[in-house]
FIBAPA-595328 format. One record per atom (N, C-alpha, C, O): residue number from 0; residue in three letters; atom name; x, y, z. Coordinates in Angstrom, 3 decimals, decimal comma, padded with zeros to 6 digits, always signed. Example, Ala and Ser with C-alpha at 12.3 -4.5 7.8 and 13.67 -1.06 7.14 Angstrom:
<rs>
> seq	type	atom	X	Y	Z
> 0	Ala	N	+013,190	-005,690	+007,800 .
> 0	Ala	CA	+012,300	-004,500	+007,800 .
> 0	Ala	C	+013,200	-003,300	+007,800 .
> 0	Ala	O	+014,236	-003,319	+008,465 .
> 1	Ser	N	+012,850	-002,250	+007,080 .
> 1	Ser	CA	+013,670	-001,060	+007,140 .
> 1	Ser	C	+012,900	+000,030	+007,870 .
> 1	Ser	O	+013,409	+001,138	+008,039 .
</rs>
This chain:
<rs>
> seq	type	atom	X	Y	Z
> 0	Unk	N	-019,108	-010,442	-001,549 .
> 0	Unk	CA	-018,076	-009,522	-001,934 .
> 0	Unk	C	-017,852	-008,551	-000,788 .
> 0	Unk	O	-018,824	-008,177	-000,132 .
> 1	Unk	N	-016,458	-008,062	-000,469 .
> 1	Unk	CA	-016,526	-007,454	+000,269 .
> 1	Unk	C	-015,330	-006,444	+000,146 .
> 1	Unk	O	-014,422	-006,718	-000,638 .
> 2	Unk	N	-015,286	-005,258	+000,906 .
> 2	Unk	CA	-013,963	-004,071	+000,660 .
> 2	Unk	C	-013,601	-004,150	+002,333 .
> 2	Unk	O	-014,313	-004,292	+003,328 .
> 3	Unk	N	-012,082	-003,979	+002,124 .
> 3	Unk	CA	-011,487	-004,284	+003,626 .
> 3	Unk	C	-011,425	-003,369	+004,463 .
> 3	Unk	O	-011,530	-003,485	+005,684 .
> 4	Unk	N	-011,179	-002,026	+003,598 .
> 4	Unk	CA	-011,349	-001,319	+004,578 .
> 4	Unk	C	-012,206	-000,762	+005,404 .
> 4	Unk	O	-011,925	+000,209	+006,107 .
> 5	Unk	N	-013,232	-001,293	+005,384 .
> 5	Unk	CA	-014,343	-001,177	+006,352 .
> 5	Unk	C	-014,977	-002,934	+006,487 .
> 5	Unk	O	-016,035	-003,498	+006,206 .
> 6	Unk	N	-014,111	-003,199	+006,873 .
> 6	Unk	CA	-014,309	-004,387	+007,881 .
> 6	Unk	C	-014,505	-005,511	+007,292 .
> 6	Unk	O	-014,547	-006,525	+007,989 .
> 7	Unk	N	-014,663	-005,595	+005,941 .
> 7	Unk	CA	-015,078	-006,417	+005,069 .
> 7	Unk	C	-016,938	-006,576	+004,890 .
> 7	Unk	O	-017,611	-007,564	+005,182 .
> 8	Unk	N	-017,298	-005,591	+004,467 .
> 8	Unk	CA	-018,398	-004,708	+004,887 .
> 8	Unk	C	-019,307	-005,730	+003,335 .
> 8	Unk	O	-018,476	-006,106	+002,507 .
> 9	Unk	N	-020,364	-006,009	+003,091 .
> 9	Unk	CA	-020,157	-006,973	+002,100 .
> 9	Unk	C	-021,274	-005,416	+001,374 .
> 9	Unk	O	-021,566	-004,367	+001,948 .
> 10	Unk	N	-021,565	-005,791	+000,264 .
> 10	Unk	CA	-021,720	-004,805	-000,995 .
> 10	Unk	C	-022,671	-005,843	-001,928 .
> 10	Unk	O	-022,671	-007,059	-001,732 .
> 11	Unk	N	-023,456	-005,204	-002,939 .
> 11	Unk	CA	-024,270	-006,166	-004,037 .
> 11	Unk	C	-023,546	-005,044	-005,082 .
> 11	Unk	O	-023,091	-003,956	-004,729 .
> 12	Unk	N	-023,556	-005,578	-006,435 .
> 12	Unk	CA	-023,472	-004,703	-007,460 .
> 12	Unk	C	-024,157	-005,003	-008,510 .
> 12	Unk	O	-024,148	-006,185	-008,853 .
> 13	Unk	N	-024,990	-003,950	-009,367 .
> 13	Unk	CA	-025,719	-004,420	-010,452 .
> 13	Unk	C	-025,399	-004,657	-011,130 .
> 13	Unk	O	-024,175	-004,780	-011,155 .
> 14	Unk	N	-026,396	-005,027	-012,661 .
> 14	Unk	CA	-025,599	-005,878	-013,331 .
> 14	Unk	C	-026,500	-004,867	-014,619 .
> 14	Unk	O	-027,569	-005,206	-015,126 .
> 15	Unk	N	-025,725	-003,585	-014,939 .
> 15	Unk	CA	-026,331	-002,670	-015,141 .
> 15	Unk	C	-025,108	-001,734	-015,962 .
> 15	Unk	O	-023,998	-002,190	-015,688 .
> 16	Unk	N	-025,053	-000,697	-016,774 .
> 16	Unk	CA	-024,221	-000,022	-017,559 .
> 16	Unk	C	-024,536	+001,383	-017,426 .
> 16	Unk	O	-025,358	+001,932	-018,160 .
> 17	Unk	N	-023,781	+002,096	-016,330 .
> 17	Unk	CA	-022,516	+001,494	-015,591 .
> 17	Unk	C	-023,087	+000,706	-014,479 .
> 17	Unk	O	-024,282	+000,640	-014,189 .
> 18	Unk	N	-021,764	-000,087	-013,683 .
> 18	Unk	CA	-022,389	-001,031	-012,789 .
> 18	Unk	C	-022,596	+000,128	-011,416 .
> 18	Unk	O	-022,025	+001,218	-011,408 .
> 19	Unk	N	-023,327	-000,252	-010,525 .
> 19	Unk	CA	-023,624	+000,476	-009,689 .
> 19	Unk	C	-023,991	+000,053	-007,848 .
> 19	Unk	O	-025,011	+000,083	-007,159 .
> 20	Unk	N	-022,421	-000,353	-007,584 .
> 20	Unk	CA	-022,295	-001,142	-005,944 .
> 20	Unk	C	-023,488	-000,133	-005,005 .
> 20	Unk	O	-023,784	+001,054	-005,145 .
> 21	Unk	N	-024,011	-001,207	-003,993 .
> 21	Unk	CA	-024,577	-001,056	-002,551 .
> 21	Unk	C	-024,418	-001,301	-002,042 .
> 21	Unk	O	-024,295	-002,519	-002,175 .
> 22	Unk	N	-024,120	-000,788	-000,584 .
> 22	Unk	CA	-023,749	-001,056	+000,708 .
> 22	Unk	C	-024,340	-000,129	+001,878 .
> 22	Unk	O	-023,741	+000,893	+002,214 .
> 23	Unk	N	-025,475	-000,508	+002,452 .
> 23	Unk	CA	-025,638	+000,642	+003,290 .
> 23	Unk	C	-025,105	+001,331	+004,289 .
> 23	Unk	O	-024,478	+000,828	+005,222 .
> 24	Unk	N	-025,386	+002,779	+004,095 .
> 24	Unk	CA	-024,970	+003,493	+004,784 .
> 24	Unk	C	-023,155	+002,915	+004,716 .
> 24	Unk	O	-022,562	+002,760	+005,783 .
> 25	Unk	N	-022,572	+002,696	+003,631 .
> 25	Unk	CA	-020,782	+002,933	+003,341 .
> 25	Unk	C	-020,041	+003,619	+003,837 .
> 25	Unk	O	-018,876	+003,225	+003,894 .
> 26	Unk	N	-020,296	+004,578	+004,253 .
> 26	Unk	CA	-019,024	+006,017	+004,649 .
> 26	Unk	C	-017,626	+005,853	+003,435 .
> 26	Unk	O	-016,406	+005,888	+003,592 .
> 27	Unk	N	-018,232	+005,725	+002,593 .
> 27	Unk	CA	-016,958	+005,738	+001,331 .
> 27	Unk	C	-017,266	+006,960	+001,101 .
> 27	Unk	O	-018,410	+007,320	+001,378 .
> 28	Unk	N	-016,129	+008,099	+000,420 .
> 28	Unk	CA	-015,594	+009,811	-000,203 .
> 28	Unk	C	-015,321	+008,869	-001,601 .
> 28	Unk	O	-015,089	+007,679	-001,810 .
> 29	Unk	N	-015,482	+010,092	-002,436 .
> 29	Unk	CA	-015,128	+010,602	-003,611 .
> 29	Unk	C	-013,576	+010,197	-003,408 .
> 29	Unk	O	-013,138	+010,451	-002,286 .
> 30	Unk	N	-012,729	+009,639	-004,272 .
> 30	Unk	CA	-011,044	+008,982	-004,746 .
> 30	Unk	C	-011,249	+008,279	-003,599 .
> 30	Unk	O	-010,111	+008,060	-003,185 .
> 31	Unk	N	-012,124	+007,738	-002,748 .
> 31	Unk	CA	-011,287	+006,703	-001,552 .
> 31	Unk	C	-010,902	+005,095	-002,816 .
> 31	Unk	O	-011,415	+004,769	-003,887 .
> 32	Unk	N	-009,991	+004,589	-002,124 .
> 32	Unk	CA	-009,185	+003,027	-002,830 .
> 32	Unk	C	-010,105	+002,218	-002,304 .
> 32	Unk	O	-010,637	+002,503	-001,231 .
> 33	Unk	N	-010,400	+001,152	-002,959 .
> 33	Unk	CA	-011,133	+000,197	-002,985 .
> 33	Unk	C	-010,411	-000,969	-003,575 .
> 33	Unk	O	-010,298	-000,984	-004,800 .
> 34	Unk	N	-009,766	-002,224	-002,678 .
> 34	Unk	CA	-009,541	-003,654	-003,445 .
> 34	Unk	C	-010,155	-004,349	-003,216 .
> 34	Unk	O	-010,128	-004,451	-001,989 .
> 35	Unk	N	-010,834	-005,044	-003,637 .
> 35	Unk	CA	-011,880	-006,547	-003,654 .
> 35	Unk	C	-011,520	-007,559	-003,242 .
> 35	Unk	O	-010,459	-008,086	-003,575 .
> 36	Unk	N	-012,250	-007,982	-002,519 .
> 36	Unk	CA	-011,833	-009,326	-001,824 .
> 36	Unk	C	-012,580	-010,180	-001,826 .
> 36	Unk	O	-013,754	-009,811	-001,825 .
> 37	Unk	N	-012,399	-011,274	-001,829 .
> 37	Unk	CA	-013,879	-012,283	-001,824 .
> 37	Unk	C	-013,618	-013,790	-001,672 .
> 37	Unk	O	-012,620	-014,142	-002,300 .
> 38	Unk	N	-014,435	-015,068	-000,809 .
> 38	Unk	CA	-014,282	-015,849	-000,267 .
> 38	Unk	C	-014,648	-016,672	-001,608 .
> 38	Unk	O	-014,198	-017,812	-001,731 .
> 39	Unk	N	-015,110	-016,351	-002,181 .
> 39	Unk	CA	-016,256	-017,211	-004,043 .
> 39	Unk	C	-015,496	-016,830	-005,212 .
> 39	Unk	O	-014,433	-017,390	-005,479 .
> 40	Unk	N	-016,114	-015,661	-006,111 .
> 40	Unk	CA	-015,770	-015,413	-007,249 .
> 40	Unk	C	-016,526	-014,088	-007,628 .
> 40	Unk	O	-017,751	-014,087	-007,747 .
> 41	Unk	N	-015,810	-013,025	-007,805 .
> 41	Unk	CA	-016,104	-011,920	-007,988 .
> 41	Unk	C	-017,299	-011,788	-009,418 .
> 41	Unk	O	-017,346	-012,663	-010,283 .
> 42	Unk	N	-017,906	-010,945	-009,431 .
> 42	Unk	CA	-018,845	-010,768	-010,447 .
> 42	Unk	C	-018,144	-010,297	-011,782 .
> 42	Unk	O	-017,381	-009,339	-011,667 .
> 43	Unk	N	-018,354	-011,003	-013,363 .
> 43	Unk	CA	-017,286	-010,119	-014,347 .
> 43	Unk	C	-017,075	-009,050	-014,257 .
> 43	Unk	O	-017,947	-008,351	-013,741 .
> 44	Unk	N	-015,793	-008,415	-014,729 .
> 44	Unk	CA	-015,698	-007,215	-015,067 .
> 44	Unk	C	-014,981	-006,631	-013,761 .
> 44	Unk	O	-014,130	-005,764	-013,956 .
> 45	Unk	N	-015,254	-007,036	-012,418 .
> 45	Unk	CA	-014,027	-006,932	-011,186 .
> 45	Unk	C	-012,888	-008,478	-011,394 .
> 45	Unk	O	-012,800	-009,638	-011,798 .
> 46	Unk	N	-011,921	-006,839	-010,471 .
> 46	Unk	CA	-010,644	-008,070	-010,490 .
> 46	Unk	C	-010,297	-008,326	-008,877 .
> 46	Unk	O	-010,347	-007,298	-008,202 .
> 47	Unk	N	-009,973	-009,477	-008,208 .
> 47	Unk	CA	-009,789	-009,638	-006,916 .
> 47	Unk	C	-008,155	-009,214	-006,358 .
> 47	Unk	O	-007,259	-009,304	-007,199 .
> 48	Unk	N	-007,832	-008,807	-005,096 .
> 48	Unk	CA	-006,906	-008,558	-004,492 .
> 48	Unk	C	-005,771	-007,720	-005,588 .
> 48	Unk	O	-004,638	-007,894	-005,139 .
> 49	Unk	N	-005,745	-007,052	-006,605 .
> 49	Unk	CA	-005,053	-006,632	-007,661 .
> 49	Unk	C	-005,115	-005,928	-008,313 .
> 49	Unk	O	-004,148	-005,714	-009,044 .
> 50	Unk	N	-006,278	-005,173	-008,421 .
> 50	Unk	CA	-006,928	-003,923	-008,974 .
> 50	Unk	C	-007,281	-002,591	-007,560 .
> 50	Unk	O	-007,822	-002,790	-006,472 .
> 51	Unk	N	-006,707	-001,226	-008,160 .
> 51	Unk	CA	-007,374	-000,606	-007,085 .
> 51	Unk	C	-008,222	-000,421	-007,573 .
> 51	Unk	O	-008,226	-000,686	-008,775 .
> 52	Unk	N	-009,343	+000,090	-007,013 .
> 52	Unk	CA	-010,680	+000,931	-007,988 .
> 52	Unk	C	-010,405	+002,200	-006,700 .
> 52	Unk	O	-010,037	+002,166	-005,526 .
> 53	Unk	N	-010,787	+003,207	-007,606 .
> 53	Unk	CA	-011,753	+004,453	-006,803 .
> 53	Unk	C	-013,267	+004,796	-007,028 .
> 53	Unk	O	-014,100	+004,550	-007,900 .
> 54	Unk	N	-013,243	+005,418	-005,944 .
> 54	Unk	CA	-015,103	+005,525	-005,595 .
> 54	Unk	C	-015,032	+007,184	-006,603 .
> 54	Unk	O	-014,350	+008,172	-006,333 .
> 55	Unk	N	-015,659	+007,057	-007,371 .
> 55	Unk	CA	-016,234	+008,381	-008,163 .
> 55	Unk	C	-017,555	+009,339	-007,852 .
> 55	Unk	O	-018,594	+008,789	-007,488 .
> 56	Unk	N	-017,506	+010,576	-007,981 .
> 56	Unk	CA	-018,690	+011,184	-007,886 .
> 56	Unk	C	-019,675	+010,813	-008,501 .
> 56	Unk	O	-020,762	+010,726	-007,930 .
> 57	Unk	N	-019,566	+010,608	-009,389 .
> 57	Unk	CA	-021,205	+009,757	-010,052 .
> 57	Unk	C	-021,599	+008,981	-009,361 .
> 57	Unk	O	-020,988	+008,226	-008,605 .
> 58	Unk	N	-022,578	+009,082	-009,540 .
> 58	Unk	CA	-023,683	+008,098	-008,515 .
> 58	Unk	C	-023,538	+008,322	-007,230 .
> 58	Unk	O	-024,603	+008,349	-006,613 .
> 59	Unk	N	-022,344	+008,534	-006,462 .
> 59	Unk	CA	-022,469	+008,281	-004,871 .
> 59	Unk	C	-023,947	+008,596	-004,313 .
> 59	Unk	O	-024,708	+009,376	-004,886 .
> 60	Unk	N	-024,208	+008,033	-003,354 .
> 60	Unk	CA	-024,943	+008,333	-002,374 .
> 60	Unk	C	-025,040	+007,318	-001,149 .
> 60	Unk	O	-024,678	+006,143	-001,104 .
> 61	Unk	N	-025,769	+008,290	+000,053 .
> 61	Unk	CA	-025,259	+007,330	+001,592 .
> 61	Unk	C	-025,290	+005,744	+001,531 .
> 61	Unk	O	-024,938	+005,001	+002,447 .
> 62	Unk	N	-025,803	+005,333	+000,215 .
> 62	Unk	CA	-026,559	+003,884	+000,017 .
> 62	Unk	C	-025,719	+003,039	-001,135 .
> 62	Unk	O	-025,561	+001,820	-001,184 .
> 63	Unk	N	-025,232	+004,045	-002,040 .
> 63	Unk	CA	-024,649	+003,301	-003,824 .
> 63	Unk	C	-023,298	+004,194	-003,939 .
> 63	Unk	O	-023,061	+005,307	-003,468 .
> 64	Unk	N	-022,887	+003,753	-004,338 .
> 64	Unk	CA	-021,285	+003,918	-005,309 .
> 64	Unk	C	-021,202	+003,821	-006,693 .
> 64	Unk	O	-022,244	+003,493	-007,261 .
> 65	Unk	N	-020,117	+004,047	-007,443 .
> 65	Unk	CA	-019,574	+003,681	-008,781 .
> 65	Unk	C	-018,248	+003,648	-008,643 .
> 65	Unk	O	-017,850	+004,392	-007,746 .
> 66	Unk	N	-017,556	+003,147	-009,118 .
> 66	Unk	CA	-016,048	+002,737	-009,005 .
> 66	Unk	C	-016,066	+002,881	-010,509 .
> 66	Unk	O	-016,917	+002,770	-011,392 .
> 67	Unk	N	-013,861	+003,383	-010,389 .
> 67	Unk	CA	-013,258	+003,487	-011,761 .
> 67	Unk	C	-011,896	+003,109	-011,274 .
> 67	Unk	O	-011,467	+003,304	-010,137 .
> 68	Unk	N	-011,293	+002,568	-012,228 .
> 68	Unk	CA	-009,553	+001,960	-012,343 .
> 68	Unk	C	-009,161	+003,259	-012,379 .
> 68	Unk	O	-007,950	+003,061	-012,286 .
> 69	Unk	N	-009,283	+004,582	-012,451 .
> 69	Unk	CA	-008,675	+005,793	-012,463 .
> 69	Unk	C	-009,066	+006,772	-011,679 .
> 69	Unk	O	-010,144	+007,297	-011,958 .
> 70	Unk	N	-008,333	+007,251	-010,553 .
> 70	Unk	CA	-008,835	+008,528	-009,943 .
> 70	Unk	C	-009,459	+009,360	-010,500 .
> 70	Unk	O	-009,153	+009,417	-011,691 .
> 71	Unk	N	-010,665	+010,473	-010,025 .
> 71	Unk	CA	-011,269	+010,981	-009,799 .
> 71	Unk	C	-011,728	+011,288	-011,404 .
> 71	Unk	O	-011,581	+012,408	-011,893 .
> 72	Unk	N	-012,221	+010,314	-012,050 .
> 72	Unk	CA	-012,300	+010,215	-013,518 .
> 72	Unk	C	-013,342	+008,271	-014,085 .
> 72	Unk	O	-013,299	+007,107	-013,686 .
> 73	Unk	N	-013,917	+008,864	-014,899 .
> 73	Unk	CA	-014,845	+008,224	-015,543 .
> 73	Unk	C	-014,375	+007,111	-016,615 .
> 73	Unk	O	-014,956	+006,144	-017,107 .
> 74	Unk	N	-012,867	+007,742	-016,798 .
> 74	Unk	CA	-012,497	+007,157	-017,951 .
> 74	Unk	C	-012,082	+005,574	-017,642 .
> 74	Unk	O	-012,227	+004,725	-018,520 .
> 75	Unk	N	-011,667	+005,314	-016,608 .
> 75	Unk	CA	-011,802	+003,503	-016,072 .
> 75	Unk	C	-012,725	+002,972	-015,581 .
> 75	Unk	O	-012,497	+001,944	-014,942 .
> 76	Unk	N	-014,156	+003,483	-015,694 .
> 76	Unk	CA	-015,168	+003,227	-014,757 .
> 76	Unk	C	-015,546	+001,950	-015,369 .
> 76	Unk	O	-015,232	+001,447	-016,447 .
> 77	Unk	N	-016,777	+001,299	-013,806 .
> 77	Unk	CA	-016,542	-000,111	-014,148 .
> 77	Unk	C	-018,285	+000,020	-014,870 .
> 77	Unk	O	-019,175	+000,718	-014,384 .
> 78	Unk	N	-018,432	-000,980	-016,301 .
> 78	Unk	CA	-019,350	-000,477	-016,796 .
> 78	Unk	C	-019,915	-001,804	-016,680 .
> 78	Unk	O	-021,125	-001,977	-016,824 .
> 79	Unk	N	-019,108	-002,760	-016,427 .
> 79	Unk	CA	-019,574	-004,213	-016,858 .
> 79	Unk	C	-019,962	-004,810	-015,000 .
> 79	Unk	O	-019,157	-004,355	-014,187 .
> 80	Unk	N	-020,964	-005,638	-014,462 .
> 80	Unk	CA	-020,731	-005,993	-013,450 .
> 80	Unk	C	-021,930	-007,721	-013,814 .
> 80	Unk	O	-023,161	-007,712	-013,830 .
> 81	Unk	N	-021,296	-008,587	-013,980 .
> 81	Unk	CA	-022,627	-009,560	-014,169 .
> 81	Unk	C	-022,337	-010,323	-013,088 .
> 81	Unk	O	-021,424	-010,211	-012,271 .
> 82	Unk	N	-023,694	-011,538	-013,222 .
> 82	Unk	CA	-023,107	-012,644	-011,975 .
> 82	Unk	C	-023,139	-013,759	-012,945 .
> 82	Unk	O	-022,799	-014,890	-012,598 .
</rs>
């Protein structure tokens, strides 16, 4: 899996409620856009090339993320992530 705007930088996400992406050391902010891209098949609960997500304050850190279908808000967050 990977996000383009950083190079196609590849990411794991758990499979956990809420789900909770890694990528080290990301340089992703709080509302940055996020579309998914992927050479396979995205994990449930993401959608490929067609969904924005934003990166939310919860959880961030230099290492993990959380993504939501809604700016700077919880209320689209992604809760589901399986493989």
């Amino acid at each position: 899996m990977n996000f383009s705007k950083y190079n196609f930088t590849s990411f794991t996400c758990t499979i956990a409620d809420p789900a909770v992406f890694t990528a080290t050391a990301h340089e992703l902010y709080v509302d940055d856009e996020l579309i998914f891209e992927t050479t396979g098949a995205l994990p449930t609960g993401l959608t490929v090339d067609t969904v924005v997500y934003y990166v939310i304050r919860n959880g961030i850190t230099a290492n993990s993320f959380q993504v939501s279908t809604t700016k700077g808000d919880t209320a689209g967050l992604v809760t589901t992530c399986t493989q």
